[in-house]
C-alpha positions in Angstrom: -5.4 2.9 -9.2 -5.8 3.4 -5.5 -5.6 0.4 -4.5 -2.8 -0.2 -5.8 -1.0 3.0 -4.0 -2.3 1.5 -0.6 -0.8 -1.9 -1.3 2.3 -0.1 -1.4 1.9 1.9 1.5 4.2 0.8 4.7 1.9 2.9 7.0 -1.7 2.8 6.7 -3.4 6.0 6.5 -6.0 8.0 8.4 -8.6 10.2 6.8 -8.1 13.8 8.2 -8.8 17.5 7.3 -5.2 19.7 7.9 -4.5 22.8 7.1 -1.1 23.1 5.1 1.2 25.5 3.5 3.1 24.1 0.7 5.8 25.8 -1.4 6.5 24.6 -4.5 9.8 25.7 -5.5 12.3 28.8 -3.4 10.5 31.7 -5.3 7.0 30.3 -5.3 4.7 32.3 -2.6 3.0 29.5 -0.5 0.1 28.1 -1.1 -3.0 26.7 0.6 -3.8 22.7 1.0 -5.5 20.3 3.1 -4.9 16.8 3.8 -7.1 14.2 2.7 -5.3 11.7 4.5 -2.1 11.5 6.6 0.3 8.7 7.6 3.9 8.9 9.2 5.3 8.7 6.3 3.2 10.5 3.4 -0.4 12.4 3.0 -2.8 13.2 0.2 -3.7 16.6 -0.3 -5.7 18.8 -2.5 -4.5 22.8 -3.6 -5.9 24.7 -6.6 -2.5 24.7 -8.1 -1.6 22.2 -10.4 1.3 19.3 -9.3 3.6 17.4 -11.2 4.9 14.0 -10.4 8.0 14.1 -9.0 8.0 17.4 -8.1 10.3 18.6 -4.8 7.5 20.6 -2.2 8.6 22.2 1.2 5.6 21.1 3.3 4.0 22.8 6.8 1.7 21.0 8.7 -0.5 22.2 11.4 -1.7 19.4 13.2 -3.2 21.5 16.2 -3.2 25.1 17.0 -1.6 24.8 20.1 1.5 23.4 19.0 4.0 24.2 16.5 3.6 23.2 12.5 5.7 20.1 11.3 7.9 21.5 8.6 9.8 19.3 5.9 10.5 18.3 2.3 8.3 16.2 0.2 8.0 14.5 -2.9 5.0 14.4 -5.1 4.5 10.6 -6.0 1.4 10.6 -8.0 -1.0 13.9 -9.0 -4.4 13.8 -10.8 -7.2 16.7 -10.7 -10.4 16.2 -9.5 -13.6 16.7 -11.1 -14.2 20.4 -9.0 -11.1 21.9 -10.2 -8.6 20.9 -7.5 -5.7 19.0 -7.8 -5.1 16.0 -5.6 -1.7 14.6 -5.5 0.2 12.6 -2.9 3.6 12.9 -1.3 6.1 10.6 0.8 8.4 12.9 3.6 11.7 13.6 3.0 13.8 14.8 5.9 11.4 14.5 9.0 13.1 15.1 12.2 13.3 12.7 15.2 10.9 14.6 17.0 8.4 15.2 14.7 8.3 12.0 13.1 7.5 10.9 16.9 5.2 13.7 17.2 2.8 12.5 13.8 3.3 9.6 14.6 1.6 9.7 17.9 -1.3 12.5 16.0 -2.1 9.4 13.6 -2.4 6.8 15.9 -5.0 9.0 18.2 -6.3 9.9 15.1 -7.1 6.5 13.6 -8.0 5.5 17.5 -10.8 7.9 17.7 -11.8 6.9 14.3 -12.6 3.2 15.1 -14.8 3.9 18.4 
């Protein structure tokens, strides 16, 4: 099953550990999550909360402390919990900005740089 998501992936992904707030609907409280992996276009994540497919997230990123989080809106493609409890579930970005799409852009290609030293 995961290869076949990253044979449909347009971006390859890099494997990194990011702190996240997601928000699962306008009254939910945020909660917790960090990436597993992150491309321009989409990341993996794990929460304690359980996901649905196809569910709408608001989504914060901070991809380093000195700069301000990427905010945006996300879909849930595919969700499955793991054996410790967690739930791991992917989404594809909705309504990045200009800038910030630039800006992850830019984080995964250092990212997947430093990786293949």
């Amino acid at each position: 099953m995961a290869e076949e998501r990253d044979e449909r992936r347009r971006e390859p992904r890099v494997n990194v550990a990011i702190g996240a707030r997601v928000r699962f609907g306008r009254r939910d409280a945020e909660q917790s999550a960090v990436t597993v992996d992150l491309s321009p276009e989409g990341a993996r994540l794990r929460s304690v909360r359980p996901v649905a497919h196809g569910q709408g997230v608001m989504l914060e990123l901070q991809l380093d402390p000195f700069s301000a989080a990427i905010e945006c809106k996300a879909r849930v493609t595919w969700a499955a919990r793991v054996s410790n409890g967690l739930c791991s579930f992917g989404v594809r970005f909705l309504d990045l900005r200009y800038e910030e799409a630039e800006i992850l852009q830019d984080f995964v290609s250092a990212v997947g740089g430093a990786a293949a030293v």
